[in-house]
C-alpha positions in Angstrom: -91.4 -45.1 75.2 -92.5 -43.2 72.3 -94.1 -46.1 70.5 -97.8 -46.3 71.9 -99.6 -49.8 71.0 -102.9 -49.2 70.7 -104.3 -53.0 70.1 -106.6 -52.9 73.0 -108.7 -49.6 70.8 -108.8 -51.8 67.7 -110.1 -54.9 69.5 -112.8 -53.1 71.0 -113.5 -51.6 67.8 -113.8 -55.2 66.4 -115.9 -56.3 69.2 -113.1 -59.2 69.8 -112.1 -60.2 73.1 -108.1 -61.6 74.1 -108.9 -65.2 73.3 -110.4 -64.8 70.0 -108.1 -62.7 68.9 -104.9 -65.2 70.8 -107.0 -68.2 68.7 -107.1 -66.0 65.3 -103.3 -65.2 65.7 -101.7 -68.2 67.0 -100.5 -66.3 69.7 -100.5 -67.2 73.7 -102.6 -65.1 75.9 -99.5 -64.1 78.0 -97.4 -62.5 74.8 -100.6 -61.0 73.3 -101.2 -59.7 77.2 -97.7 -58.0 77.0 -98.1 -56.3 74.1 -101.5 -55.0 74.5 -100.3 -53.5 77.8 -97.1 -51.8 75.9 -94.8 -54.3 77.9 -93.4 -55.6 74.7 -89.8 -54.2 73.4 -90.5 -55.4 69.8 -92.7 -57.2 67.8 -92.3 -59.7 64.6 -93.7 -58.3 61.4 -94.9 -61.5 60.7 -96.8 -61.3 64.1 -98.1 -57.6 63.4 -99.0 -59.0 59.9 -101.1 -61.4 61.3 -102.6 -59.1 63.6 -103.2 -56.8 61.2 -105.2 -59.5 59.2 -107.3 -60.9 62.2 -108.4 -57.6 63.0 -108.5 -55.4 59.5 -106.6 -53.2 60.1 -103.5 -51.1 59.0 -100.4 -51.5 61.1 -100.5 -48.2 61.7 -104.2 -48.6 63.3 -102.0 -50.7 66.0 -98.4 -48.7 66.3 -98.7 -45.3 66.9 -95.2 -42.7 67.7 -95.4 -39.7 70.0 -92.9 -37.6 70.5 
């Protein structure tokens, strides 16, 4: 897929770990798991809007496209 997630480089960045961030985001461990790992085949703005909140960040800072 040419869309690369790249959530686990901003949470290290932020120092936060899975939970925090699952507890910040109102989001389960399991679907954050799945789209940290790139399992995901879409994602919610709303939920890439909160992400991008909890973690200060752009949205592009998280999605990233490779050809």
């Amino acid at each position: 897929m040419p869309i690369i997630v790249n959530l686990d480089v901003m949470m290290a960045k932020r120092k936060m770990s899975l939970n925090e961030l699952s507890e910040k985001v109102d989001i389960t461990l399991s679907n954050l798991s799945i789209l940290k790992t790139g399992k995901a085949k879409a994602i919610r703005f709303s939920t890439l809007e909160s992400l991008c909140e909890a973690l200060d960040c752009q949205p592009a800072d998280i999605l990233e496209f490779r050809k």
